[in-house]
PAZA-680765 format. One line per 3 residues: number of its first residue (from 1); for each residue y, z, x of C-alpha. Coordinates in Angstrom, 2 decimals. Layout:
// PAZA-680765
NUM = Y Z X | ... $
//
This chain:
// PAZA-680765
1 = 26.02 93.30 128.76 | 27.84 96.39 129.78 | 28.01 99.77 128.44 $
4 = 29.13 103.08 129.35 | 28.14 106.36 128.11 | 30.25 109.57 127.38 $
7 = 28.44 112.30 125.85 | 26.80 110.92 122.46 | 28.97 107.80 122.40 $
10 = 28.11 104.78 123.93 | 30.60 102.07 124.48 | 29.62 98.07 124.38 $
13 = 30.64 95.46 125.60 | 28.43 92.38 125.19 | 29.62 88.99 127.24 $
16 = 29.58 85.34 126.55 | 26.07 83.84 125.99 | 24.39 86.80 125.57 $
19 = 22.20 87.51 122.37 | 23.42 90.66 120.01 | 20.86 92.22 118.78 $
22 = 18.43 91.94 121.77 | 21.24 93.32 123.78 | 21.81 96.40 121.44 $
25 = 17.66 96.79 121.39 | 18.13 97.30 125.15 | 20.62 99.49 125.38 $
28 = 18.91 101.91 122.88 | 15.61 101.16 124.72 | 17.06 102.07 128.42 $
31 = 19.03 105.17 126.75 | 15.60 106.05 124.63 | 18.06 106.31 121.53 $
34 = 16.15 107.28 118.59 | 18.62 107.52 115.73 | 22.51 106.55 115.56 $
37 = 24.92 104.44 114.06 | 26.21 101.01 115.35 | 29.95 99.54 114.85 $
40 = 31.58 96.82 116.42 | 33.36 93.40 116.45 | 33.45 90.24 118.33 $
43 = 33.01 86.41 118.46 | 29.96 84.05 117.65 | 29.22 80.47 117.78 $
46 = 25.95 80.78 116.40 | 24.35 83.00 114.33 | 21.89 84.04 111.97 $
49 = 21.90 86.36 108.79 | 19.77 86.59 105.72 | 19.38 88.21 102.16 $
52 = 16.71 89.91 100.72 | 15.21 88.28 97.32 | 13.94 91.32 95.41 $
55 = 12.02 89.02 93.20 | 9.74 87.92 96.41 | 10.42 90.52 98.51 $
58 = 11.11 88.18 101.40 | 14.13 87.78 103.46 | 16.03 84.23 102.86 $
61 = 17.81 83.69 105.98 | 20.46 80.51 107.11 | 21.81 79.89 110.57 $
64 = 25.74 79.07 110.91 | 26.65 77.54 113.99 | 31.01 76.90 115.16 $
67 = 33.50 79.03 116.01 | 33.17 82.53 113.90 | 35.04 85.80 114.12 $
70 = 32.63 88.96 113.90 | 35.00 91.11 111.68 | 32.76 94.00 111.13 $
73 = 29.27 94.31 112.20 | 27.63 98.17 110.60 | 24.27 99.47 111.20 $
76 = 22.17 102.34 111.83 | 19.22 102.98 114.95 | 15.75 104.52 114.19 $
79 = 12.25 103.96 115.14 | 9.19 102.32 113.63 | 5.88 102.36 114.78 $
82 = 7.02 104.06 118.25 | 10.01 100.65 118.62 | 13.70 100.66 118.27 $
85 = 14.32 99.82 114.57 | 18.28 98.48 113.96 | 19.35 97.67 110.56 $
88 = 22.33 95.72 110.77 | 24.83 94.10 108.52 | 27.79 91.72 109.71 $
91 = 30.50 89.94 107.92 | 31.96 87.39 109.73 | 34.67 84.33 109.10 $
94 = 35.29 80.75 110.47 | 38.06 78.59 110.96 | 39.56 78.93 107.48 $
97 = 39.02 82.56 107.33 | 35.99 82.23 104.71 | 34.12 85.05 105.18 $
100 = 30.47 85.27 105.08 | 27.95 87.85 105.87 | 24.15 89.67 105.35 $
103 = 21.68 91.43 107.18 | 22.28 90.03 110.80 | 18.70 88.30 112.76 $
106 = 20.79 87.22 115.95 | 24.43 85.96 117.07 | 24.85 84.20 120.69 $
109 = 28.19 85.69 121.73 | 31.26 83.33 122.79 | 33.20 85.57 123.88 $
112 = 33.05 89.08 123.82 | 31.62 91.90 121.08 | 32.94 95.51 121.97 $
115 = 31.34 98.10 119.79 | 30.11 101.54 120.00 | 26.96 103.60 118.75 $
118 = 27.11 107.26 117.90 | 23.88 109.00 119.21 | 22.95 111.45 116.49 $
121 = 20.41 113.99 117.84 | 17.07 113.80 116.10 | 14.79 110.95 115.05 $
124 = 14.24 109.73 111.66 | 11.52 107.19 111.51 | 11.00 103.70 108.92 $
127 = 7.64 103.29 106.82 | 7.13 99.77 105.18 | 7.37 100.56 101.02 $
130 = 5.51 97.97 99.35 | 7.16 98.14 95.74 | 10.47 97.40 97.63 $
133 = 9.08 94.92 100.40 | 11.31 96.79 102.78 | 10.80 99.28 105.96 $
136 = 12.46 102.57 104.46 | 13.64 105.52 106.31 | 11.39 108.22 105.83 $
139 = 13.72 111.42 104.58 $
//
């Protein structure tokens, strides 16, 4: 994992082998990012994404592993209970281009993912919202 900062933009690159969101968790930890937004794109040959039932309010998540293209991988940076909080979403294809995607758990990288977050300057935190079953930002 590599990065490089210039003024509120941090650039990313994330190497073979490495795990996604653990590495972006890192870099927001070592920068003490508090809020932001997250873009980027890549390769996986394993990874994990899931969907939230609103009838349980519980995550269903599936693991693809092969070859897939990250096409577009979106999210935003804030904090709960004092940790890094990301919310990410990825959409991603395999051999014959069928894309899939959902809220992204973890993708092993291999080969690259180059992205960038946008620091925004303040801190908005997350609250768990029981009605919803989900950790809402707190506006």
């Amino acid at each position: 994992m590599r990065y490089k900062q210039f003024n509120n933009k941090v650039f990313i690159r994330i190497d073979k082998g490495e795990e996604l969101v653990e590495s972006l968790k890192t870099i927001c930890r070592t920068l003490d990012i508090k809020l932001g937004s997250i873009i980027g794109i890549g390769a996986t040959d394993r990874v994990t994404v899931g969907l939230m039932n609103t009838k349980t309010k519980k995550y269903q998540s599936k693991e693809f592993m092969g070859d897939h293209e990250i096409t577009s991988l979106v999210g935003n940076i804030s904090r709960m209970n004092g940790e890094v909080y990301l919310h990410l979403h990825v959409t991603f294809c395999n051999v014959k281009q069928k894309a899939l995607g959902g809220h992204l758990y973890s993708a092993v990288i291999s080969a690259t993912f180059e992205g960038f977050i946008e620091i925004i300057d303040g801190q908005i935190l997350r609250e768990y919202d029981q009605t919803l079953g989900l950790n809402l930002l707190q506006l």
